[in-house]
C-alpha positions as CSV (number, residue, x, y, z in Angstrom):
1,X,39.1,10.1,-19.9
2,X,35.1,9.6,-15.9
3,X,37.1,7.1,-13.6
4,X,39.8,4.8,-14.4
5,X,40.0,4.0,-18.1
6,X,43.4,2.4,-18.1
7,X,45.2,5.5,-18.9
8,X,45.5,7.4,-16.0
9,X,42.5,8.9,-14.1
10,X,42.4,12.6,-12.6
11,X,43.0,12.8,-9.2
12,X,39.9,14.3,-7.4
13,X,37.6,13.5,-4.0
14,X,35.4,10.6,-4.7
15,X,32.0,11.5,-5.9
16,X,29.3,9.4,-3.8
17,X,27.0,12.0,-3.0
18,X,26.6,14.8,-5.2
19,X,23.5,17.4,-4.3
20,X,23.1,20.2,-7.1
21,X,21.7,23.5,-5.7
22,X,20.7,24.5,-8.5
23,X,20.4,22.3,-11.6
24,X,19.2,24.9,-13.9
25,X,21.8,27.3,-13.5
26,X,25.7,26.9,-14.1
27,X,26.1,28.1,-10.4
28,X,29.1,26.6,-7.9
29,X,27.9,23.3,-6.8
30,X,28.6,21.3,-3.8
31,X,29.4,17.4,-3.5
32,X,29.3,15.9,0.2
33,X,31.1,12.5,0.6
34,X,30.2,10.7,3.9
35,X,32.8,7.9,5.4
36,X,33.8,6.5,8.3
37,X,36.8,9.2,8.7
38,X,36.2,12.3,6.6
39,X,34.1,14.7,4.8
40,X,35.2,16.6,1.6
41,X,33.1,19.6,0.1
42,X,34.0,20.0,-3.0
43,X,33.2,23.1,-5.6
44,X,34.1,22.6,-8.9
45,X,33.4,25.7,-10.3
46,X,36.5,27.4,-8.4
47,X,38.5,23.6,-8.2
48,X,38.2,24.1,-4.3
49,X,38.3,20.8,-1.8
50,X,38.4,21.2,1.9
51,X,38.8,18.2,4.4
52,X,36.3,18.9,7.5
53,X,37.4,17.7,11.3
54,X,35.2,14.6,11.6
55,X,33.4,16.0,14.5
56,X,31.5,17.9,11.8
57,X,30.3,15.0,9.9
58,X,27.2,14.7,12.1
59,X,26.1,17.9,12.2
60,X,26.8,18.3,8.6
61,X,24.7,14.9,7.4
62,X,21.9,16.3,9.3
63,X,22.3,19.7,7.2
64,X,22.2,18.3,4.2
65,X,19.6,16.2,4.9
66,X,17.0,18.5,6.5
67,X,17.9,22.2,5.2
68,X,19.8,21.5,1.4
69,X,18.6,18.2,0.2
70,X,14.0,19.2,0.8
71,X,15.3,23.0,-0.6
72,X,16.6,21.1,-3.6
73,X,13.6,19.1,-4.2
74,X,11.6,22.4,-3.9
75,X,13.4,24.6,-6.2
76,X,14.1,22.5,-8.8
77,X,12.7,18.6,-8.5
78,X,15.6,17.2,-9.4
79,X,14.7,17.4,-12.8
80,X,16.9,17.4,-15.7
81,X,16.0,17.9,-19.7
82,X,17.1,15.4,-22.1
83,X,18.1,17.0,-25.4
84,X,14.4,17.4,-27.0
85,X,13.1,19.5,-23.8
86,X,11.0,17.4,-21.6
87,X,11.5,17.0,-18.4
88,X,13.0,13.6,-17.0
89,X,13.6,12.5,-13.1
90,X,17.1,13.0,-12.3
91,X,18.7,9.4,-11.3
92,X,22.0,9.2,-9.0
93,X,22.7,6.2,-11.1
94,X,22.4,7.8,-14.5
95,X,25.4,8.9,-16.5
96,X,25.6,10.5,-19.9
97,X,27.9,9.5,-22.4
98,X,29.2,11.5,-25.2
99,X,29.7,10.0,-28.4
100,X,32.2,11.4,-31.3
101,X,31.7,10.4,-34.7
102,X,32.2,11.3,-38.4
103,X,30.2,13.5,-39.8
104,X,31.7,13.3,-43.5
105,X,31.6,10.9,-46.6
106,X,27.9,10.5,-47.0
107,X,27.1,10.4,-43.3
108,X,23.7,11.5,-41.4
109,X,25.6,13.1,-38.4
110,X,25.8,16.3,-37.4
111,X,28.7,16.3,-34.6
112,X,28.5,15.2,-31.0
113,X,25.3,13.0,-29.1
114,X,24.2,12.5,-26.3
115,X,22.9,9.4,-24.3
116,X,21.8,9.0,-20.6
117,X,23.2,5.8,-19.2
118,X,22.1,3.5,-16.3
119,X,25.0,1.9,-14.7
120,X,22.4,-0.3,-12.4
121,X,20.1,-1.7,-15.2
122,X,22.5,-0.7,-18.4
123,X,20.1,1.4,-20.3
124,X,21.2,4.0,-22.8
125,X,18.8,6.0,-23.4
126,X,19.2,8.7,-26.6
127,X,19.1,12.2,-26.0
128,X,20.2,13.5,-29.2
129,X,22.3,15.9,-30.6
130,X,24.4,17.7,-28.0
131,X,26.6,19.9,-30.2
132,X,27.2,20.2,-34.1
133,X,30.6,20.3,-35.0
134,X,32.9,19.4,-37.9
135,X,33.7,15.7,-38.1
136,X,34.7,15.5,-33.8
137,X,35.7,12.1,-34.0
138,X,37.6,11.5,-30.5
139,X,36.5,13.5,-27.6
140,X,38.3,14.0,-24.0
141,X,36.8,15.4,-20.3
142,X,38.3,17.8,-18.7
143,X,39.1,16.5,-14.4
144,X,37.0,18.7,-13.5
145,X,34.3,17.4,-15.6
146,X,33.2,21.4,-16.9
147,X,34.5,20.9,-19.9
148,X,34.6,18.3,-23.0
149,X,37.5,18.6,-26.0
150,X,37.1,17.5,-29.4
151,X,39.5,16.6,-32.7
152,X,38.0,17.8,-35.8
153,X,39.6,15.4,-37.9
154,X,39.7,17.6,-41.1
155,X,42.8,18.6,-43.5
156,X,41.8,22.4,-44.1
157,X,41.4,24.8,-41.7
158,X,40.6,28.9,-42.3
159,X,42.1,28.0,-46.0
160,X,45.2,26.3,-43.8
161,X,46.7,22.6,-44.0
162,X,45.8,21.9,-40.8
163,X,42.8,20.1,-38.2
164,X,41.3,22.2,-35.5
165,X,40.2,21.0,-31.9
166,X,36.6,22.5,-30.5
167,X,36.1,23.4,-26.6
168,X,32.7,23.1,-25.1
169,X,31.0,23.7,-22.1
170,X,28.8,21.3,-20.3
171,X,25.6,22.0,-19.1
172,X,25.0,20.3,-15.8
173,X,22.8,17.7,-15.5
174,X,21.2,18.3,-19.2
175,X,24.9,17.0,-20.8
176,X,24.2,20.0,-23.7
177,X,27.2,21.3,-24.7
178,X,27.8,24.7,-25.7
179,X,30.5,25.9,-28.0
180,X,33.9,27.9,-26.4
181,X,35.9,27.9,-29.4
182,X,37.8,26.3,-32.0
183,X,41.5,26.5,-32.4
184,X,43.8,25.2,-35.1
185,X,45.4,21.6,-34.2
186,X,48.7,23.0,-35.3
187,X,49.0,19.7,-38.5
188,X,46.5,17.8,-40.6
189,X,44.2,15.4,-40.0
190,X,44.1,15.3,-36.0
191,X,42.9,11.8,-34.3
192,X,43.2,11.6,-31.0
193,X,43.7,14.3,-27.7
194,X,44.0,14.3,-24.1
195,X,43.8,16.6,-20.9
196,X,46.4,16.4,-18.1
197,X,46.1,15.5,-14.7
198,X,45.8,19.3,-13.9
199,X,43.0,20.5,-16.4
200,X,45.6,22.7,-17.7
201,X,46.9,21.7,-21.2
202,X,45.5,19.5,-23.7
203,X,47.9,17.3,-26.2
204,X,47.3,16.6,-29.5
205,X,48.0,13.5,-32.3
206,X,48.5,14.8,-36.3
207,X,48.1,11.6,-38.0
208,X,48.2,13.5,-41.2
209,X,51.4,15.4,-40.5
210,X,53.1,13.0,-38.1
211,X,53.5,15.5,-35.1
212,X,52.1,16.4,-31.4
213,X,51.0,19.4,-30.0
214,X,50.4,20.9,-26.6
215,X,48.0,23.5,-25.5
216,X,47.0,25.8,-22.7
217,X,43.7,25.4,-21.3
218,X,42.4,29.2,-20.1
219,X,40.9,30.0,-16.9
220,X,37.3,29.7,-18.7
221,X,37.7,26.4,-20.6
222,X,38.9,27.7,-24.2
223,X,41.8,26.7,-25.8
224,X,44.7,28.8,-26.1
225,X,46.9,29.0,-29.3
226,X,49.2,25.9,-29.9
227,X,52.3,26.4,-27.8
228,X,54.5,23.9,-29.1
229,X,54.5,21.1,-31.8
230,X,56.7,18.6,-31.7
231,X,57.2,16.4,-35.4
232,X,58.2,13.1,-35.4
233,X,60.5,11.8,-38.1
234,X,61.4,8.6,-39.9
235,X,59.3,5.7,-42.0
236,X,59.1,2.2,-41.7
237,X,58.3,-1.1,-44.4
238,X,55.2,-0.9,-45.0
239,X,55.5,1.4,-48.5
240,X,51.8,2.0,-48.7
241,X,50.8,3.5,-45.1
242,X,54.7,3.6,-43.4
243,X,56.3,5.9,-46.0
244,X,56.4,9.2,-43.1
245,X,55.3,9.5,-39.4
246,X,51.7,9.1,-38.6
247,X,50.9,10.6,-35.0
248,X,47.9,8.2,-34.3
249,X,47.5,9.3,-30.5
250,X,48.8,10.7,-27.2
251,X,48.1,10.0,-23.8
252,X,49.7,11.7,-20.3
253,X,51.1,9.1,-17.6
254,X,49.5,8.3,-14.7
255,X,51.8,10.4,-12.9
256,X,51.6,13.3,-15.1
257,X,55.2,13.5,-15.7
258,X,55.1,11.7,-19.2
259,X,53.5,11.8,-21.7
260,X,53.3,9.0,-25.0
261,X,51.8,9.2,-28.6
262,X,51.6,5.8,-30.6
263,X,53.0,6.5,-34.5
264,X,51.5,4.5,-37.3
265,X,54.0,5.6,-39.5
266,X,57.3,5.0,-37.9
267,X,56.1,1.6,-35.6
268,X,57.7,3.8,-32.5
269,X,55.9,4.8,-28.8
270,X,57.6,8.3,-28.8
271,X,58.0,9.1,-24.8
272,X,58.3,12.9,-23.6
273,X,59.0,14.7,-20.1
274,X,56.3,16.9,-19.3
275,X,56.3,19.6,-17.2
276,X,52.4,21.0,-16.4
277,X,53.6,24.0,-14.3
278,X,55.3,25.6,-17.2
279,X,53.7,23.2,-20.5
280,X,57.1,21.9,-21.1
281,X,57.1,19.0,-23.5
282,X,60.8,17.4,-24.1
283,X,61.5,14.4,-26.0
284,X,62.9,11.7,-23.0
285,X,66.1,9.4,-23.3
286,X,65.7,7.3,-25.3
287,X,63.3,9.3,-27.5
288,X,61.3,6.5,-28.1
289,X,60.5,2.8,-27.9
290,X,59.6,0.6,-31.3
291,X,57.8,-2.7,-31.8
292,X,57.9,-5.3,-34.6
293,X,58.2,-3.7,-38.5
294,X,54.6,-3.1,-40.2
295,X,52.9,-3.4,-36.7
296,X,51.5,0.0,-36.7
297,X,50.8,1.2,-33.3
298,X,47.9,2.6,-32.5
299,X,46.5,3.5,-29.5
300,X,47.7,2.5,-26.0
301,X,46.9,2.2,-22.3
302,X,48.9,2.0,-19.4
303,X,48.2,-0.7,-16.3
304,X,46.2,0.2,-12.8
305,X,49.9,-0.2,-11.1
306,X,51.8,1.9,-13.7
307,X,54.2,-0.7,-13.8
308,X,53.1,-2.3,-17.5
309,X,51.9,-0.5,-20.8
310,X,50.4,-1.5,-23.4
311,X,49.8,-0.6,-27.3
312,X,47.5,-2.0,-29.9
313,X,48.9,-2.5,-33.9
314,X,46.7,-1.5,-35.9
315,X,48.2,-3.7,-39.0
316,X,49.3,-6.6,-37.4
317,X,46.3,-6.8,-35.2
318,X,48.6,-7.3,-32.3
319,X,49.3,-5.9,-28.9
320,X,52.7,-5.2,-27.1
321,X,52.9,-5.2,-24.1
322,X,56.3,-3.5,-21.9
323,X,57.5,-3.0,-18.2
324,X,56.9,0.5,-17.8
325,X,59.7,2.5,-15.9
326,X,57.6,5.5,-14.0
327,X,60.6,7.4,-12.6
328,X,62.7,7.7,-16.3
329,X,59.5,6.9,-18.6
330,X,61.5,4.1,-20.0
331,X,59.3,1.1,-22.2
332,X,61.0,-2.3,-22.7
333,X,59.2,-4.7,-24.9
334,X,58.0,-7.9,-23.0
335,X,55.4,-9.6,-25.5
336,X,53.5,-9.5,-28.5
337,X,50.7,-11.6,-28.8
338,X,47.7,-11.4,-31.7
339,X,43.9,-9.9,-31.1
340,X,42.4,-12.2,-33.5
341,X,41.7,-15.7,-32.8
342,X,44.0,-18.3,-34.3
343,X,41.3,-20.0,-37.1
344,X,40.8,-16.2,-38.2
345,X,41.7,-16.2,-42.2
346,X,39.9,-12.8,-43.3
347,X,41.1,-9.2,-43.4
348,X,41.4,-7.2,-40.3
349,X,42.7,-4.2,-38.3
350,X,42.9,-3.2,-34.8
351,X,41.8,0.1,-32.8
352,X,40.6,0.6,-29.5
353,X,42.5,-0.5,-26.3
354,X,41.3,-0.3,-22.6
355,X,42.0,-1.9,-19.3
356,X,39.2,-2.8,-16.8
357,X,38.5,-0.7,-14.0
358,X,40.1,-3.3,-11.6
359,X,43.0,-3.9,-13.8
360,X,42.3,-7.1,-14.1
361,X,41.7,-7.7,-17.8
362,X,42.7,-5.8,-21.4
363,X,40.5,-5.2,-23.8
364,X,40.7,-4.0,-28.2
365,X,38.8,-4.2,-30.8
366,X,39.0,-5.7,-34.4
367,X,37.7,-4.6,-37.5
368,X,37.0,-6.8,-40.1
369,X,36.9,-9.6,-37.3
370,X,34.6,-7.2,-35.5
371,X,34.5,-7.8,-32.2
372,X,36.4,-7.7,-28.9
373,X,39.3,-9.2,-27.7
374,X,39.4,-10.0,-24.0
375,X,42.3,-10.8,-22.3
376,X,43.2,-11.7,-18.3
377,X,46.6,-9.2,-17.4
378,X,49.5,-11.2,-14.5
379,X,49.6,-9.0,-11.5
380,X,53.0,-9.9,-11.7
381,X,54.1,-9.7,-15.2
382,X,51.8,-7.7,-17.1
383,X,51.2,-10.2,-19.8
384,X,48.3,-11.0,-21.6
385,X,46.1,-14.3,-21.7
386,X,43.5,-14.8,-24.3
387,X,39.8,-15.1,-22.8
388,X,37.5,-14.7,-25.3
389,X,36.6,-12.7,-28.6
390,X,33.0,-11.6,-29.1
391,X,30.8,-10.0,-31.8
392,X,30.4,-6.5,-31.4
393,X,27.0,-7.2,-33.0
394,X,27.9,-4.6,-35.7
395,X,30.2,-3.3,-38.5
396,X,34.1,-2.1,-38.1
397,X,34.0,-1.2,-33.7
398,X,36.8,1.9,-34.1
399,X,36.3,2.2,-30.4
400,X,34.6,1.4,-27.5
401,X,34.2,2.8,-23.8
402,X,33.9,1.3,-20.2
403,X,31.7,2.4,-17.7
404,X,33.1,4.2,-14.6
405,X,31.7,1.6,-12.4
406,X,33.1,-1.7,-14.6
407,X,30.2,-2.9,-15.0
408,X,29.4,-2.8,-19.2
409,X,30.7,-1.8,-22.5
410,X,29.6,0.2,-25.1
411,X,30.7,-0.7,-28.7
412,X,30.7,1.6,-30.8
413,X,30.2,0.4,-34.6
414,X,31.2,3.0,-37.2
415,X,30.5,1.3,-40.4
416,X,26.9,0.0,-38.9
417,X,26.1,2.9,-37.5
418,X,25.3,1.3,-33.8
419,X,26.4,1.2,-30.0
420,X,25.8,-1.9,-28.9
421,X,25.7,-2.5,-25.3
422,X,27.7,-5.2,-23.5
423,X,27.8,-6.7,-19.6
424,X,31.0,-7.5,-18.2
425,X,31.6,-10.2,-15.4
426,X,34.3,-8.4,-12.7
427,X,35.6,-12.2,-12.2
428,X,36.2,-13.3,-15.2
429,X,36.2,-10.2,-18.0
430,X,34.0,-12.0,-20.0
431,X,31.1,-10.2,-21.7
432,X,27.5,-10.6,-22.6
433,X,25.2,-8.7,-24.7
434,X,22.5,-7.2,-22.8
435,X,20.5,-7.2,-26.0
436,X,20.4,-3.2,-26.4
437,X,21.4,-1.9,-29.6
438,X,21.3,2.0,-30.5
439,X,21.3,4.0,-33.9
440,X,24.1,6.4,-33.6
441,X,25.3,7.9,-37.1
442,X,29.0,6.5,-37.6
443,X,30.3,6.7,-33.8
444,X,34.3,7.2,-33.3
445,X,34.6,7.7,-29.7
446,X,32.5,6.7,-26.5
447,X,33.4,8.7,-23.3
448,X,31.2,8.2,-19.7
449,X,30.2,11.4,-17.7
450,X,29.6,10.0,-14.7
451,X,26.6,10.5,-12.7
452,X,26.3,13.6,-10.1
């Protein structure tokens, strides 16, 4: 999910100033955030945040910076290892970035990498592999940011007809993930996932057998067993890809009291009540909300305000956009309007969708067109304006991340086998190429750890 990625971002203290005691072992950690008015410490290892009396903020600034901060430097040099060994400065600016990809039909990768990204120059910087694993196409942080979830977008499971989702733990500030466990996805061929707002459940999208399904998230990171799948249930027109439901993806609301999964299959957002203290998941009233015949939904986003949503059609190469009622989880249809531009007369398909950090502008990808479509969003309306549509420098872009910050984009190219790296101007949404390009075998997903 990290900051605000257009979907909802998990509600936790700031992270400004973030001292590890430690760096080289997974020992409670604690993050002091100076302002004019308050001063949190926060320990993620036990999800504990206390607000201090601001009387203590100078005594405390001057114990940080004269007892913790030179012990710090001392003990461990505020070092961390990139994934071959060597040592590298640590950088407050640096964040890592997981990327998912395929790792089947002919392709060199082994599961999960790792990059270390600067969000003040926009260098990525490849540390390698950071876990194998079984084609983990989309990938999804935990709030907390101690854990990182994974689809393994496969049919066959322990001799089953089903995917299976991976749990892994991250090793602070190397980004190495280690490997919790692997749990069936409950249907075949899972695509997409994501955690709620309380770190407590994960959801899951069965393109292959058109369903959702929720589970726990134990006190240690691992995934429980599936607790409840949900199948959706119709067709639409398209007789080659519409013929039964496709479950392309699920996200929770802003809110947390919703959650949404985009089907392929039936051209329907279905919409269910969520309940997180007891893992609840209910299909709402209306069930669902449907867009044109043969669009194809996709994946989808929802606006900085919660007020709008948005979904991207995969076959139509279109996106919908609808008011967004937070209090019933109702979607009513307000436009449509195409990702490609208007001369376009090839063969193409949409994927990714995200909204900028200042909610400002919208932006998907095209494949076949391949590149990025980048629209300005009315504050008042919610609906899109064309801006521009740029190269993503590479073959077939099946998704792309934002930085926590706004600042850049990362492509990610599966078909060409590259991240290519991308500025973005705050004013305008437009972007430029910074003129890095990576190798990365057939990338899926690109998902910012942000820096300590």
């Amino acid at each position: 999910m990290n900051g605000y990625d257009g979907r909802g971002a998990p509600n936790s203290p700031p992270n400004k100033f973030r001292i590890p005691i430690n760096p080289f072992v997974d020992a409670p950690r604690i993050s002091a955030i100076f302002d004019n008015k308050i001063l949190y410490a926060y320990d993620p290892n036990f999800s504990c945040t206390l607000a201090m009396d601001c009387a203590f903020i100078e005594s405390m600034k001057n114990l940080f910076r004269y007892a913790i901060l030179p012990a710090t430097f001392l003990l461990a040099g505020l070092m961390i290892i990139d994934a071959g060994g060597s040592p590298k400065p640590m950088n407050q600016s640096d964040e890592l970035v997981y990327i998912g990809t395929n790792t089947g039909n002919g392709s060199k990768s082994q599961g999960i990498y790792l990059y270390k990204f600067s969000e003040t120059t926009g260098k990525l910087t490849p540390l390698g592999l950071a876990a194998k694993s079984d084609n983990p196409g989309f990938l999804a942080l935990d709030p907390t940011h101690r854990y990182l979830y994974s689809v393994n977008e496969i049919g066959d499971y322990q001799g089953k007809t089903t995917g299976s989702l991976s749990a892994f733990a991250i090793d602070r500030p190397t980004g190495r993930l280690s490997p919790l466990n692997v749990v069936a996805s409950g249907g075949a061929g899972p695509t997409h996932l994501a955690v709620d707002k309380t770190g407590r459940w994960v959801l899951a999208a069965n393109y292959g057998a058109g369903s959702v399904a929720l589970f726990p998230i134990l006190a240690d990171g691992r995934l429980g067993k599936v607790k409840v799948v949900l199948p959706h249930a119709g067709h639409s027109v398209n007789p080659q890809r519409q013929k039964e439901p496709h479950a392309h993806s699920v996200y929770f609301s802003p809110d947390n009291h919703f959650a949404v999964s985009a089907d392929l299959g039936t051209d329907q957002i279905y919409v269910y009540r969520f309940d997180a203290s007891t893992g609840t998941l209910t299909p709402n009233q209306p069930p669902y909300a449907t867009v044109a015949p043969a669009s194809g939904p996709r994946h989808f986003a929802f606006s900085a305000d919660s007020k709008f949503a948005y979904v991207i059609q995969e076959m139509a190469s279109t996106i919908t956009t609808f008011s967004y009622d937070a209090e019933h989880g109702h979607l009513k249809s307000l436009q449509m309007i195409s990702t490609l531009p208007t001369d376009f007369k090839g063969s193409s398909t949409c994927a990714e969708i995200f909204i900028h950090p200042n909610g400002k502008f919208l932006y998907g990808s095209n494949r076949g067109h391949d590149s990025i479509a980048v629209f300005s969003i009315d504050p008042i309306k919610g609906t899109l304006t064309p801006v521009e549509y740029v190269s993503t420098q590479g073959k077939t872009p099946r998704n792309f991340g934002i930085d926590p910050t706004g600042r850049y984009l990362i492509a990610a190219n599966q078909d060409s086998s590259s991240l290519v790296v991308f500025r973005i101007d705050s004013k305008t949404g437009r972007l430029t190429p910074t003129g890095q390009k990576e190798e990365t075998p057939t990338p899926i997903c690109v998902v910012f750890e942000p820096a300590e």
